[in-house]
N, C-alpha and C positions, 0 to 999 in steps of 0.2 A: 417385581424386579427393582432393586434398588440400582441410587442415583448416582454418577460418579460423585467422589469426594475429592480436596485438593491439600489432602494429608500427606502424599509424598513430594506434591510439589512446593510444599511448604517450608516441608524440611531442608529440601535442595537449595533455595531462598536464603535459608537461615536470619539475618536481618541485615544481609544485603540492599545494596539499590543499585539503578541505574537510571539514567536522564536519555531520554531519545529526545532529538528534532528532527519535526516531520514536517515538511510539504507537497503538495502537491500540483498540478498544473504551472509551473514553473515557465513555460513555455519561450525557452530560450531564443531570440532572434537580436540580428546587428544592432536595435534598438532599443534592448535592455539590457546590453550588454555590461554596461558599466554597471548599471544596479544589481543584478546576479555575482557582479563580483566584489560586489559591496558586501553584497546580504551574506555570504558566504563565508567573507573572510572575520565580520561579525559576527559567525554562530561558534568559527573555531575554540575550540577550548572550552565550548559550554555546554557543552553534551557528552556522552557518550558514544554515540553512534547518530549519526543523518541517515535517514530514510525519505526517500523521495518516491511519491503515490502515481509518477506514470506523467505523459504529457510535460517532458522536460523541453520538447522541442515546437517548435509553433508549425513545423510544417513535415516534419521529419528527415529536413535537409542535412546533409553533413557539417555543413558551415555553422548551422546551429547549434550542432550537437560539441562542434568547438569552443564554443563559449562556457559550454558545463564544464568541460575537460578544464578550461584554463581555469574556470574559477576553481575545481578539487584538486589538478595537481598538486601535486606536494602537502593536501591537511593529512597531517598527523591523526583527525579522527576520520574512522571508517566511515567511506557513505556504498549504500546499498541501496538501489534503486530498483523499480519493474518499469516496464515501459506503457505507453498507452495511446490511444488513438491516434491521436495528432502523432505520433511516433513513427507510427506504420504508414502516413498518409503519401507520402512520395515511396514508398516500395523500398526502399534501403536501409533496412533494418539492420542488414550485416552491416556495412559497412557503422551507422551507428553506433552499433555494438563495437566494433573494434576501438573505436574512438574514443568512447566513453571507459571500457575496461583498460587501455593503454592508459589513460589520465590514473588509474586507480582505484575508479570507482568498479561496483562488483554488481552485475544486470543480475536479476533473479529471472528464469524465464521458463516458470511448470517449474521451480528448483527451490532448497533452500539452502541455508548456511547456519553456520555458527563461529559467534566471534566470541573467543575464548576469552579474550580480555575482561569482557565485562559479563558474561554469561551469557547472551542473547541468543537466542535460536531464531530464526526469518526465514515463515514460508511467503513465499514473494512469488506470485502470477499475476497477471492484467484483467482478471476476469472475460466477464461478457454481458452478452444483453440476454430479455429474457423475460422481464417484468415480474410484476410480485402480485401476492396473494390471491391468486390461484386463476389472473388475467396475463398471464404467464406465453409466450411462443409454443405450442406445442411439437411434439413430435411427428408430426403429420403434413400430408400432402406433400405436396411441389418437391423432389427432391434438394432446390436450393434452401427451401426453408428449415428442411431437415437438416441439413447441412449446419447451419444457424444453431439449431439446438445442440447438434454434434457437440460442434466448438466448443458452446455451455460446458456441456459434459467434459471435456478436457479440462475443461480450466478449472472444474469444481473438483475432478480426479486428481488433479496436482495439484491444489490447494491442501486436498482431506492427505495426499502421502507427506506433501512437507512439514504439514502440521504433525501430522507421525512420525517422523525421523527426529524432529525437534520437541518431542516430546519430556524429554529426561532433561530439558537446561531449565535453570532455574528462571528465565524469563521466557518468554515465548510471545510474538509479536505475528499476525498475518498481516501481509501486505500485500495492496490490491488496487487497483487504478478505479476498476468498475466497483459500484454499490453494491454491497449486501443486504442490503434493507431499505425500506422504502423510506423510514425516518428523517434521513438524513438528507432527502429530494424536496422535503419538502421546502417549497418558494418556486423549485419550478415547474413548469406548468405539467398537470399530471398525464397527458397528452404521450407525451415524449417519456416518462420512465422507466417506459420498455425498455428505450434505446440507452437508458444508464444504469443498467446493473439488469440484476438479478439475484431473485431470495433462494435460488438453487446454491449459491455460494454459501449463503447460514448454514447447509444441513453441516459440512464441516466442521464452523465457526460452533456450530452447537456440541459437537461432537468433540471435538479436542478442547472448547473453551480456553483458549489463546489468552493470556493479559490483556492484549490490547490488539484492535483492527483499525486500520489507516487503510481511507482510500480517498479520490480526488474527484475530477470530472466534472463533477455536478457543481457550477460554476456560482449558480444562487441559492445551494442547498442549505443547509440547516450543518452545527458545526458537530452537536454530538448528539447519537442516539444510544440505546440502553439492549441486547438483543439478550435476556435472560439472564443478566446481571453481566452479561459480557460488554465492555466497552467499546463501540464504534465512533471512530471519527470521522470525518468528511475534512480535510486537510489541506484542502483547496485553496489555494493562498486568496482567489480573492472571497472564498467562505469567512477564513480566517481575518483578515483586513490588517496581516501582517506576514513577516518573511517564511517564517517557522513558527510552529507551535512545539513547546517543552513539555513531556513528559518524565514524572519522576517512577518506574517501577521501583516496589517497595517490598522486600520479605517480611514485612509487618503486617500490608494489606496485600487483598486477594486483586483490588480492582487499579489500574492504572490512576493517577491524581496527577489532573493538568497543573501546570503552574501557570502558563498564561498560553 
């Protein structure tokens, strides 16, 4: 069986670009308020599109989730974000959602989009846990634990369709809160990365081979890993030891090129 090839997305490309800023863990509270609307109103006009990897809120309060709102209304450039743990932690997830898509910004959730302006296709879900290389949660026992794996499966079903509908734009980005690979974990202790990710989200990421994957969470992870020539990030602002990291996608090259 021969291998896919990236001859018609190449062409799509032409020798276009676009600039993503990605972070992640952002974790919005009264007391970074000011610097969120700092960092924000310094990314305006330098990207193309902001993506943000999930864990925008510190507790997943609404008052929180105001602070993102004021720092995007009104930018002229798209942000599109998923949500993530620390998001769901207080159980108000609608009401967050309302709050944050009234500012403008656009939640992906099991969903994707396309922003015609710059070409971007974004499958965008929060993953799950699940661990990696083959120390994995299995599907077995205790009904709750099944449960556990269930959810896996959701989130790796809507990962693999968004990547499918976003297949024909000339750039193509997964966005994801939880890891895809265990690379990117490494620094924290290997104990716990069950509970940050799982490599059931790769079979996708293998499968439609995406430009680029951004995820966050893993707070003293490692910033880039490599998963078959696909590019992962860990976006984590304090991975990163900055607001945003700048991506240039290139119709010259196949693989995303940080700038910083």
């Amino acid at each position: 069986m021969k291998g896919p090839t990236s001859v018609l997305a190449a062409n799509l490309r032409g020798d276009a670009s676009v600039r993503v800023a990605a972070a992640g863990d952002i974790h919005c509270a009264p007391d970074n308020r000011d610097a969120v609307l700092t960092a924000f109103d310094a990314i305006e006009g330098s990207a193309d599109v902001v993506l943000l990897a999930g864990d925008l809120t510190t507790h997943g309060e609404p008052e929180q989730a105001e602070i993102l709102a004021e720092a995007c209304r009104g930018m002229e450039t798209p942000v599109v974000a998923v949500l993530g743990n620390h998001d769901l932690h207080a159980n108000r997830a609608g009401e967050l959602t309302e709050i944050l898509t009234d500012a403008g910004i656009q939640l992906l959730e099991r969903s994707h989009t396309t922003l015609k302006g710059c070409g971007v296709g974004i499958a965008g879900t929060k993953g799950f846990v699940g661990g990696f290389r083959g120390l994995g949660l299995p599907d077995f026992g205790e009904p709750s634990l099944r449960g556990i794996y269930a959810e896996t499966t959701a989130e790796v079903e809507a990962l693999s369709a968004g990547l499918h509908e976003i297949a024909l734009c000339p750039f193509r980005v997964a966005l994801l809160h939880y890891a895809p690979v265990p690379e990117t974990l490494q620094g924290e202790p290997p104990e716990i990365w069950t509970f940050l990710g799982s490599d059931r989200l790769a079979g996708p990421i293998l499968e439609h081979r995406p430009d680029l994957v951004l995820h966050g969470h893993a707070h003293a992870g490692r910033l880039q890993a490599d998963l078959d020539g696909v590019p992962v990030y860990n976006v984590s602002v304090p991975v990163m030891g900055q607001d945003f990291w700048l991506f240039e996608l290139s119709g010259q090259a196949q693989a995303a090129t940080a700038i910083h």
